[in-house]
LOBAVEX-578703 format. One record per residue (C-alpha): residue number from 0; residue in one letter; x, y, z. Coordinates in nm, 3 decimals, decimal comma. Example, Ala and Ser with C-alpha at 12.3 -4.5 7.8 and 13.67 -1.06 7.14 Angstrom:
residues 2
SITE:pos:code:px:py:pz
SITE:0:a:1,230:-0,450:0,780
SITE:1:s:1,367:-0,106:0,714
end
This chain:
residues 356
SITE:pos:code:px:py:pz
SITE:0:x:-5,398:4,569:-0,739
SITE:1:x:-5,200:4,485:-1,043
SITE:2:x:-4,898:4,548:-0,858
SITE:3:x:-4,958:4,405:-0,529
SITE:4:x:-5,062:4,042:-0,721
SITE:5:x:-4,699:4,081:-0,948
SITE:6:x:-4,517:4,140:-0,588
SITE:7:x:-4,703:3,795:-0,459
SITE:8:x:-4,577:3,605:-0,707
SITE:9:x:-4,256:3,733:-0,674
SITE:10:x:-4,188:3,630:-0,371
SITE:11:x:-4,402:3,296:-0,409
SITE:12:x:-4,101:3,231:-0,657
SITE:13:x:-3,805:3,322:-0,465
SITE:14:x:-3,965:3,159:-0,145
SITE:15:x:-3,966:2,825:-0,334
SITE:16:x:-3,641:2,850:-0,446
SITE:17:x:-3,502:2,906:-0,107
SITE:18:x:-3,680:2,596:0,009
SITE:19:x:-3,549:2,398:-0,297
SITE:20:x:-3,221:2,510:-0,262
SITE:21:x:-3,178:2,422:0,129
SITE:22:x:-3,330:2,038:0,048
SITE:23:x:-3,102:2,009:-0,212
SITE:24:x:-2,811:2,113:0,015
SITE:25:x:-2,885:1,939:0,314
SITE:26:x:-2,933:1,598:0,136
SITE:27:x:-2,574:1,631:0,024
SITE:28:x:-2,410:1,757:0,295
SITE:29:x:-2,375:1,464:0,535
SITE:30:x:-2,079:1,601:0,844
SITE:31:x:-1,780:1,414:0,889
SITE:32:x:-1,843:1,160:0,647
SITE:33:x:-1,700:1,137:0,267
SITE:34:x:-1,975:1,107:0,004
SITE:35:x:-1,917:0,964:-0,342
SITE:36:x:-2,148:1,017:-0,644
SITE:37:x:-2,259:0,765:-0,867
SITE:38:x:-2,352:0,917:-1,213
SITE:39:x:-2,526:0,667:-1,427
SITE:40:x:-2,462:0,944:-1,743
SITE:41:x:-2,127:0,920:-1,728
SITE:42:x:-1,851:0,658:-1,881
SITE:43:x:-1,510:0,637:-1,693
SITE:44:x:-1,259:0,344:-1,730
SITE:45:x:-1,077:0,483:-1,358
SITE:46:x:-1,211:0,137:-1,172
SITE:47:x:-1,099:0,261:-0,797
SITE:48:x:-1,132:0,464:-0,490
SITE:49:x:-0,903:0,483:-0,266
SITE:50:x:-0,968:0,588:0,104
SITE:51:x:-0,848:0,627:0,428
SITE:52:x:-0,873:0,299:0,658
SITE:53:x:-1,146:0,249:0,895
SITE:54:x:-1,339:0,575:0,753
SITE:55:x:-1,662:0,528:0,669
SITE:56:x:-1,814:0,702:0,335
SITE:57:x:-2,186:0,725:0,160
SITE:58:x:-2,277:0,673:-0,171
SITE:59:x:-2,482:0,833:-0,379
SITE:60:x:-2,646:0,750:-0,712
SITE:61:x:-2,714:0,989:-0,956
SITE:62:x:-2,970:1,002:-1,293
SITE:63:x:-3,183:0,679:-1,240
SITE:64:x:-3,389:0,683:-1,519
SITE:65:x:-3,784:0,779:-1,315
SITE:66:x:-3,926:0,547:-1,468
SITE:67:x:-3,627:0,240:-1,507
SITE:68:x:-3,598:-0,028:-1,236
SITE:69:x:-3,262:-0,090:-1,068
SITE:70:x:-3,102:-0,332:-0,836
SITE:71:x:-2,864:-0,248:-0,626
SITE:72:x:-2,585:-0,518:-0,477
SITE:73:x:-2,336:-0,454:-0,252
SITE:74:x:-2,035:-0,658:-0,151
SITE:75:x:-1,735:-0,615:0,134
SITE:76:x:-1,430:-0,871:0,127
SITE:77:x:-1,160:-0,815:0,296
SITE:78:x:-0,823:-0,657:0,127
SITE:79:x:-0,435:-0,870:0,204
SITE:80:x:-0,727:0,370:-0,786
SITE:81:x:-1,398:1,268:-1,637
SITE:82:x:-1,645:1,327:-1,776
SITE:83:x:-1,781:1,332:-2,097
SITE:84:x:-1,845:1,651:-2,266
SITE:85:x:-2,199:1,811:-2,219
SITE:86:x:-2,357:1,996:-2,490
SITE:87:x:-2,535:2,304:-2,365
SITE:88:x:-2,802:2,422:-2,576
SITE:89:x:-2,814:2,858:-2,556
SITE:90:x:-3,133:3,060:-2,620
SITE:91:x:-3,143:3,198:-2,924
SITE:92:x:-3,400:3,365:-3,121
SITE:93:x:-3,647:3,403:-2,842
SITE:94:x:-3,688:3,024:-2,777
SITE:95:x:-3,685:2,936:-2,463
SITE:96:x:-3,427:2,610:-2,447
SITE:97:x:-3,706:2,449:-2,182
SITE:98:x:-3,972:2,436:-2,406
SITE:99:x:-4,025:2,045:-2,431
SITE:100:x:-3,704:1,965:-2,251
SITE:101:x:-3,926:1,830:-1,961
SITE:102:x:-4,101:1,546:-2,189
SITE:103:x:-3,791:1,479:-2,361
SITE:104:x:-3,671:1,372:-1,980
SITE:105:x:-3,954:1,211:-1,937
SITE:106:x:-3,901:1,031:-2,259
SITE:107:x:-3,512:0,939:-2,186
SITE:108:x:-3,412:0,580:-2,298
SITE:109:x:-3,048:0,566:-2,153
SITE:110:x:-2,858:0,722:-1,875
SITE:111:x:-2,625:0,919:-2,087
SITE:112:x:-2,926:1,051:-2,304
SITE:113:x:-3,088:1,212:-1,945
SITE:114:x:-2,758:1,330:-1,793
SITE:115:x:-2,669:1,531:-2,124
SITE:116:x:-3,072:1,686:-2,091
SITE:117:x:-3,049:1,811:-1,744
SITE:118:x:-2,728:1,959:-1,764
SITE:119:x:-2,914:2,165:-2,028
SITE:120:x:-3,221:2,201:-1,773
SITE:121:x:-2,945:2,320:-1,505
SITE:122:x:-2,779:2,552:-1,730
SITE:123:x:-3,056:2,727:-1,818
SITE:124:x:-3,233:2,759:-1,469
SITE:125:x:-3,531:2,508:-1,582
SITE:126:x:-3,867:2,528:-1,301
SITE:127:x:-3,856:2,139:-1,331
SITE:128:x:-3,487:2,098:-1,306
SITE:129:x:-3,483:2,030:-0,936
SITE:130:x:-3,781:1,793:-0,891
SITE:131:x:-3,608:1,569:-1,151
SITE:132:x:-3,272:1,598:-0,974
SITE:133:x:-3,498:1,497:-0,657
SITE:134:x:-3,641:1,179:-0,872
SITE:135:x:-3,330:1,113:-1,052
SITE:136:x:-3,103:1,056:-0,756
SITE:137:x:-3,086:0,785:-0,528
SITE:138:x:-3,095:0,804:-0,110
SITE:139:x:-2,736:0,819:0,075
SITE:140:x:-2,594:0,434:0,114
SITE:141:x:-2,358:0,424:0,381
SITE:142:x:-2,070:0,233:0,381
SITE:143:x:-1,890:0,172:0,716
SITE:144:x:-1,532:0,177:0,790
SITE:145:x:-1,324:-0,012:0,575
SITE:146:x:-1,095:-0,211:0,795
SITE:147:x:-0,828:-0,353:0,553
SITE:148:x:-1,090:-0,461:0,269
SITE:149:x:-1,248:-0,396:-0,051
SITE:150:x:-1,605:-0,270:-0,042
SITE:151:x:-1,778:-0,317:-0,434
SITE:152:x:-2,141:-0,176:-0,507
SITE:153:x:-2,269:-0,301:-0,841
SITE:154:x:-2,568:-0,072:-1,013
SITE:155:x:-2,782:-0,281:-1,240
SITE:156:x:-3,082:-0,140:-1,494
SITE:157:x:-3,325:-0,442:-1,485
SITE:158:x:-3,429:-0,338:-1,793
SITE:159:x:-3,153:-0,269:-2,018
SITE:160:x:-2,928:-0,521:-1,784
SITE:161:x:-2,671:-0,232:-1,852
SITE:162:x:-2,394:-0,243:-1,527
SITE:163:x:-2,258:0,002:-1,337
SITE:164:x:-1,965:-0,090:-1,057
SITE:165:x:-1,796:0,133:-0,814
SITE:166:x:-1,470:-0,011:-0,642
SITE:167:x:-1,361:0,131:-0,305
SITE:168:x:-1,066:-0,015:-0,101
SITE:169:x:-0,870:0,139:0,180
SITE:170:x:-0,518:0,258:0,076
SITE:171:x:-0,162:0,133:0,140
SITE:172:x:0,005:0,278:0,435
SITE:173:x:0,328:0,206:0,274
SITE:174:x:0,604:-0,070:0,078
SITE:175:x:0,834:-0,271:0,137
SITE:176:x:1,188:-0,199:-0,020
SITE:177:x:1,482:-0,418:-0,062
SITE:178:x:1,794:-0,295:0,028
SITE:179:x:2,164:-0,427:-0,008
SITE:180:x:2,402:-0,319:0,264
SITE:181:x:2,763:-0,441:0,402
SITE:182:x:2,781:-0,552:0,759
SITE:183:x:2,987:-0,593:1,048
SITE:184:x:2,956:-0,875:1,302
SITE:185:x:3,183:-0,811:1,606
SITE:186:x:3,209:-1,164:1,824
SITE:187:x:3,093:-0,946:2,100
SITE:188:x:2,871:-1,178:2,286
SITE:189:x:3,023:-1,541:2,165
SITE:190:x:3,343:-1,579:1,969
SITE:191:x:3,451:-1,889:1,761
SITE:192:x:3,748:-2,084:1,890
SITE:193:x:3,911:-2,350:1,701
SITE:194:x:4,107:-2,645:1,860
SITE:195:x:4,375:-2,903:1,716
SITE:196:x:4,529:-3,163:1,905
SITE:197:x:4,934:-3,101:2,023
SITE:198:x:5,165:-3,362:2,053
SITE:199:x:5,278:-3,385:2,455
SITE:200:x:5,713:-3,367:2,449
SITE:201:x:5,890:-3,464:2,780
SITE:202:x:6,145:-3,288:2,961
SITE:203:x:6,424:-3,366:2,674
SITE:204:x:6,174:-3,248:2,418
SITE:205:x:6,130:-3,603:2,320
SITE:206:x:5,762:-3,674:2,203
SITE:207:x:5,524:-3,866:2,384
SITE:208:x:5,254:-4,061:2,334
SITE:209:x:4,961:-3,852:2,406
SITE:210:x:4,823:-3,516:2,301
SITE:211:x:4,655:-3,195:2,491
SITE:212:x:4,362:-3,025:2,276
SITE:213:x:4,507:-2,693:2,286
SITE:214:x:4,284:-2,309:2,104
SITE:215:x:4,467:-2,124:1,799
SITE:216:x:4,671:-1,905:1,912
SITE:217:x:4,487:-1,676:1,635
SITE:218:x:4,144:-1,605:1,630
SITE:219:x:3,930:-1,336:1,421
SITE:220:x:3,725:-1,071:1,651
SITE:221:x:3,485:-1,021:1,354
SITE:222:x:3,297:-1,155:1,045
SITE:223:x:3,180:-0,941:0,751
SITE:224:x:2,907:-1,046:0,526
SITE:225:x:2,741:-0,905:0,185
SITE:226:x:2,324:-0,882:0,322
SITE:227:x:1,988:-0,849:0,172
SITE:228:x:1,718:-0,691:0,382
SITE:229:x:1,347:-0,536:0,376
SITE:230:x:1,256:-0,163:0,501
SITE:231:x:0,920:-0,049:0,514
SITE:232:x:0,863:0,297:0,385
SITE:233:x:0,554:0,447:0,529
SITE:234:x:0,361:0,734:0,309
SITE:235:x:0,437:0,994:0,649
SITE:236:x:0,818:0,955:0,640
SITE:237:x:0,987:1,191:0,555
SITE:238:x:1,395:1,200:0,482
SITE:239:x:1,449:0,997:0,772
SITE:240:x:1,246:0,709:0,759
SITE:241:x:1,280:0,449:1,005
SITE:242:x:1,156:0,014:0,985
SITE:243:x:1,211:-0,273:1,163
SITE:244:x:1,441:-0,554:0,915
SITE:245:x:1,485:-0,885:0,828
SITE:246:x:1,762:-1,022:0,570
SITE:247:x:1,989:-1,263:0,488
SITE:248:x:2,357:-1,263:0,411
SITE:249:x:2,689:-1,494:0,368
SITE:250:x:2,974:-1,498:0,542
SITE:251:x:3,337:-1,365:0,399
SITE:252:x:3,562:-1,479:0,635
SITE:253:x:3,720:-1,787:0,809
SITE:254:x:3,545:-1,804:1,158
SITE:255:x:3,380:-2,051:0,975
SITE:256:x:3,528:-2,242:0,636
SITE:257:x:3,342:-2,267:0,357
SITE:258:x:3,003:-2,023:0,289
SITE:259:x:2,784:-2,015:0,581
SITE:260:x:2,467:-1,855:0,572
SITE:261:x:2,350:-1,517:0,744
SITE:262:x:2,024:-1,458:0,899
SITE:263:x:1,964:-1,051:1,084
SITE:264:x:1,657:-0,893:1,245
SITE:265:x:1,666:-0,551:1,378
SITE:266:x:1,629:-0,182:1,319
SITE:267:x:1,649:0,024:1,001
SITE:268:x:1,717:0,422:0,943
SITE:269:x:1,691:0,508:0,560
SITE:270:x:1,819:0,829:0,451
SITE:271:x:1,609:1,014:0,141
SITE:272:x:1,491:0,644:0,030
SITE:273:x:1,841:0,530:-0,084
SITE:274:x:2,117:0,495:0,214
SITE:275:x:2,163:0,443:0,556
SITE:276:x:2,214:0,195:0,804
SITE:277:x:2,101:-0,155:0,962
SITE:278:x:2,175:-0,249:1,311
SITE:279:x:2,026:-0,559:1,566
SITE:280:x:2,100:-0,908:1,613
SITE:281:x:2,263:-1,153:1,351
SITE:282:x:2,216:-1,577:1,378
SITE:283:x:2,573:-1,716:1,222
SITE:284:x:2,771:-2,013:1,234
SITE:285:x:3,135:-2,014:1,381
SITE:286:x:3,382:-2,302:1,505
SITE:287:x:3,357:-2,418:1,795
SITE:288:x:3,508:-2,703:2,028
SITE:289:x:3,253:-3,052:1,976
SITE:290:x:3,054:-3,119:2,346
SITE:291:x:3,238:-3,381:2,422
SITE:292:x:3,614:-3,282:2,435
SITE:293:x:3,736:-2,971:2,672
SITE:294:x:4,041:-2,714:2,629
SITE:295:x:4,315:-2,869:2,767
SITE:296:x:4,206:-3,229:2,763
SITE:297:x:4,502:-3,499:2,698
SITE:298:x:4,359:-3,758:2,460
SITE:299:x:4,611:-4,062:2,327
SITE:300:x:4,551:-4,003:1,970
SITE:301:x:4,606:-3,746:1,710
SITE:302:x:4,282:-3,553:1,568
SITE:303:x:4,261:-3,362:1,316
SITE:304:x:4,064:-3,051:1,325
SITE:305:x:3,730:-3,163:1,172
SITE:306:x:3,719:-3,442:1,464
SITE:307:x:3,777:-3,181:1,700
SITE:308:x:3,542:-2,917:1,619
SITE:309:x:3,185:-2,798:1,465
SITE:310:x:2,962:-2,553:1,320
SITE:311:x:2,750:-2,417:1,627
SITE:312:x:2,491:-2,094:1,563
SITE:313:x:2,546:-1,814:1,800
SITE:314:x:2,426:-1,465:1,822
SITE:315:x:2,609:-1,149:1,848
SITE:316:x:2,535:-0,774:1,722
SITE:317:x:2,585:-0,599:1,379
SITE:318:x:2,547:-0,286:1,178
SITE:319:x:2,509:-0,239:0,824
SITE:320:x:2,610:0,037:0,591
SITE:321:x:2,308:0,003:0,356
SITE:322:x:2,193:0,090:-0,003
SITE:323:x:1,867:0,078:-0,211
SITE:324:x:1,907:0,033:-0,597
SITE:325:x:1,677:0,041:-0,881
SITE:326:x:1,806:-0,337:-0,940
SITE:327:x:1,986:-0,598:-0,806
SITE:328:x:2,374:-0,510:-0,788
SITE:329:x:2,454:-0,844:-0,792
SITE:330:x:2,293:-0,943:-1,142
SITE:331:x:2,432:-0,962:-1,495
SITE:332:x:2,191:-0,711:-1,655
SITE:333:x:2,106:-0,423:-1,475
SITE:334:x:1,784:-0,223:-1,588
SITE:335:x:1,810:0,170:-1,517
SITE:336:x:1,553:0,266:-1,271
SITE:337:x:1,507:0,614:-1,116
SITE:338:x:1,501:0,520:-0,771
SITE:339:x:1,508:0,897:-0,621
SITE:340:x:1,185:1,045:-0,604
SITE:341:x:0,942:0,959:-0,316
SITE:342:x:0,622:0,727:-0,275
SITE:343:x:0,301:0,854:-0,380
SITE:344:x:-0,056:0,719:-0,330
SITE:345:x:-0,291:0,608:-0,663
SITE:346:x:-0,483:0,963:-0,726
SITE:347:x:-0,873:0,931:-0,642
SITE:348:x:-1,075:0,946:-0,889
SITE:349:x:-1,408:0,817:-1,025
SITE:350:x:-1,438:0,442:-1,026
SITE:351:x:-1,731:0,382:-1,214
SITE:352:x:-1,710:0,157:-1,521
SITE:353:x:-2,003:0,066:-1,660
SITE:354:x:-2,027:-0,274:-1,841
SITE:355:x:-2,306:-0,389:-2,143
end
């Protein structure tokens, strides 16, 4: 009879652990959905998570005092990255290291205090260990996809006004890079053409009175121009990565006199981060015959060239050989920056930072 009630209890014991052990695992298993822990016995300075856009996560709290009072606030705006050392008590002598370890929870004044007590519960297989886990932590809060913002849930003690804030915002999908590149601007779609006005010379050679707006004979087929553009580096390229550009630039040559500015749009192909080339569509000035004379017009005075021509914008293609430097190669002081390497997201890690 003895043995029959000893075999009872037995399996009265493992029976109940069984059933703690699959509530305890199917409150923190939640499919297809990121969880992240709250634990009000901890102290970390880390004040951000970082996720993945548009993915929704739940939070959980962990070691609310039983008998404390909390509010908890949560905010969303939108968005234009350790643990302390628990001491484990062993049992020695014949004492068992539960023995008054559940009043001394009971008894807890501070979140740290009842964190470092049931680790000691859960290292040593306490009976009471899981129905304070059950008391001690809070109900899953769901947070829904993060859509380009910044999602901050704030953990207040009402008694001890003691803070707790966790930080999550969705992460960069990339950065913008400046790059400096030297580019060609064939007058492929409109070419400059500069006028002057020619004396007219009758049949003796003899000059006459009037004058025929006649084109240089010479005329460039191309302008080259010193540019400053933007790539986007996304965190999935990979050797090659690709962007579409914007930059500026200033002319070198004569198609128009003086410096004229240099505007491009187009496509980018970076090479490894640091080379490669621009290509697309660049606005620039060039010389140009005024509206109101024509090739070949006879006018009775002499012009010079400024009354004869203008600046006019056109269009035409270009391509750029194209660098990325640690810092500007056009400044006095240059700063040595290792600009290999490749782009890396902020680790994730806890972001809770409590605040007295």
């Amino acid at each position: 009879m003895k043995r029959v009630f000893t075999n009872l209890l037995t399996l009265l014991f493992l029976l109940s652990c069984a059933a703690g052990y699959a509530q305890k695992t199917t409150k923190a298993k939640i499919s297809n959905i990121d969880t992240i822990s709250i634990d009000l016995a901890l102290s970390n300075t880390a004040p951000l998570y970082q996720i993945a856009n548009k993915k929704p996560v739940v939070v959980v709290i962990h070691n609310l005092l039983p008998n404390g009072h909390y509010t908890i606030n949560q905010t969303r705006s939108l968005k234009l990255s350790g643990t302390l050392p628990v001491p484990a008590t062993a049992a020695t002598g014949g004492i068992d290291p539960c023995t008054g370890l559940e009043q001394a929870l009971r008894d807890a004044k501070t979140e740290t205090e009842f964190g470092q007590l049931m680790a000691i519960a859960k290292n040593n297989n306490c009976e009471f260990y899981e129905k304070y886990l059950s008391v001690s932590t809070s109900d899953p809060i769901t947070v829904s996809k993060l859509n380009n913002e910044v999602f901050t849930l704030t953990v207040t003690n009402s008694d001890t006004r003691k803070e707790w804030t966790l930080t999550i915002q969705t992460e960069e999908s990339g950065q913008f890079v400046t790059v400096y590149g030297f580019t060609y601007i064939p007058f492929a779609l409109y070419k400059p053409h500069t006028h002057f006005a020619q004396q007219n010379r009758d049949a003796s050679g003899a000059p006459l009175g009037t004058y025929t707006i006649t084109p240089a004979s010479s005329e460039s087929l191309a302008q080259y121009a010193p540019t400053v553009a933007f790539h986007y580096i996304t965190k999935q390229s990979g050797t090659l990565s690709s962007s579409f550009t914007a930059g500026l630039g200033v002319a070198l040559n004569s198609s128009s006199p003086g410096i004229s500015p240099i505007v491009i749009a187009g496509y980018s192909l970076l090479y490894n981060q640091n080379m490669g080339i621009n290509f697309g569509i660049a606005a620039h000035q060039m010389t140009n015959l005024k509206g109101q004379f024509t090739s070949g017009q006879v006018i009775a005075t002499s012009l010079q060239e400024a009354d004869l021509n203008e600046q006019v914008t056109r269009f035409n293609p270009f391509v750029s050989i194209i660098f990325r430097f640690g810092s500007s190669p056009f400044s006095a002081k240059k700063t040595p920056t290792n600009t290999t390497g490749t782009l890396s997201s902020r680790s994730l890690g806890s972001t809770l930072s409590p605040s007295k």
